[in-house]
N, C-alpha and C positions, 0 to 999 in steps of 0.2 A: 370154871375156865376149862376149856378144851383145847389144844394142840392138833391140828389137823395137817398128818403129813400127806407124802404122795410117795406109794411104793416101800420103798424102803430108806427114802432118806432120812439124813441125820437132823434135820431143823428141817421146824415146822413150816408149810408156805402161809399158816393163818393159823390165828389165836381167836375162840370163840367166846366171847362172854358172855353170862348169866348172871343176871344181878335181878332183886325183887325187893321191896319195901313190906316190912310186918311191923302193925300198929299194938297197942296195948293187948289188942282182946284176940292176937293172932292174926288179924286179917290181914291179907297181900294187899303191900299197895306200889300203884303204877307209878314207876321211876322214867322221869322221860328227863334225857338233856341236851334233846332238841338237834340228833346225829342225825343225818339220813340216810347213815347204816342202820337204825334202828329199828328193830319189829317187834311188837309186844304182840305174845302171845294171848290168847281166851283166859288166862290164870294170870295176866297182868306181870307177867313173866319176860322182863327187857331181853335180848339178844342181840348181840351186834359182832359183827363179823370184821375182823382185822386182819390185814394182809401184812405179812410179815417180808415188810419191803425197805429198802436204804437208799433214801438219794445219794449216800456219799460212800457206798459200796455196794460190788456188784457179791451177791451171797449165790455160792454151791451149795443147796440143799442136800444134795447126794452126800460130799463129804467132809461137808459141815465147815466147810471156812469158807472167808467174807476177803474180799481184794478192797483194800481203800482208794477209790476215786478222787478223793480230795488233793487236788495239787496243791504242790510244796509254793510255797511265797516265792524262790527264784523261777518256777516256770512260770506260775504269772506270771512274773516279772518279763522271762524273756520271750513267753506269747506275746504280750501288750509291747513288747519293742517290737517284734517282729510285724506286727498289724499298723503299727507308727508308721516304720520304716515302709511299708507299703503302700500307706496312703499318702504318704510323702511324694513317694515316686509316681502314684498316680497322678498325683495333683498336680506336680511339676511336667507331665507327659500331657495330660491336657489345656494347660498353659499354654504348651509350647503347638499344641496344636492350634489351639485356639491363636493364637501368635501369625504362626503361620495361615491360616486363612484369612488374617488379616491384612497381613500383606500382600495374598493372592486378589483378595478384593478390592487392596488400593491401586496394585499393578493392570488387575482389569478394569480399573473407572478408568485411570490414567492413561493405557490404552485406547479405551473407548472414544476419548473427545481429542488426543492427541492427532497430530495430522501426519501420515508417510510421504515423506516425499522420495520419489523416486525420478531420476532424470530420463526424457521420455527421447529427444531430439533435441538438435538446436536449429532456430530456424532462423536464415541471413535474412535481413531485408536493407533497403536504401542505406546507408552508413554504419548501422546497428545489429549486431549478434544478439540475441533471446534466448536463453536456454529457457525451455520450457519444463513443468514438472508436473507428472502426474501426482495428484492428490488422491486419499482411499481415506474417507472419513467414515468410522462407523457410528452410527445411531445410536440415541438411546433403546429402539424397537430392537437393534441387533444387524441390522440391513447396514450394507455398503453403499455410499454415494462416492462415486468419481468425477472427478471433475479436473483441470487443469490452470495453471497461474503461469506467467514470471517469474520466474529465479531473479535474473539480473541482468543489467544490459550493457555490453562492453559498445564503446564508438572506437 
């Protein structure tokens, strides 16, 4: 085994091993277990190169201490509330959005086919008053058609 540092640091950034099989009469025999760090040397001589790394600390080579990354159970805890608590609000924001477009699209159909009447004149004739009323119906295409009616008729 080898120890490969950098400089002058305290810990190694990789650990080299050397491992060989000898049979009865001496001979080297080739040790393989199937790493794809592994390289055998012409002398059947295994080498594999290890990187002296921590998922669950971050390590100073230089002077020689390791910082533990592993979070404590309550930040779990209060990450996975905090991520709750967010998609909550999200979920309730696009709700209410979706809510709201819904009501914009029932307001525009209702619109659409509903009629304005707006009063244009009143027009006298022989005995009878007519209020007339301009109509503004919009299409399904989105076009305006005008047109006019009767309101009602006083004698």
């Amino acid at each position: 085994m080898t120890a490969v540092y950098k400089d002058n640091e305290l810990i190694p950034r990789q650990i080299i091993l050397q491992y060989v099989g000898i049979d009865q009469d001496g001979n080297l025999l080739e040790i393989k277990l199937g790493s794809s760090k592994e390289k055998i040397d012409k002398y059947s001589v295994t080498h594999v190169a290890l990187d002296n790394v921590s998922a669950n600390a971050e390590i100073n080579y230089a002077d020689g201490t390791a910082k533990n990354t592993v979070k404590s159970a309550e930040e779990r805890a209060a990450e996975v509330k905090v991520a709750e608590e967010k998609a909550k609000k999200e979920a309730e924001e696009k709700e209410a959005q979706e809510k709201a477009k819904k009501r914009q699209k029932r307001r525009l159909k209702k619109n659409r086919h509903s009629r304005k009447l707006k009063p244009q004149h009143l027009r006298r004739s022989h005995k009878a008053v007519i209020q007339v009323a301009t109509l503004e119906i919009e299409k399904e295409d989105g076009t305006d058609q005008m047109g006019s009616m009767p309101l009602k008729r006083k004698s």
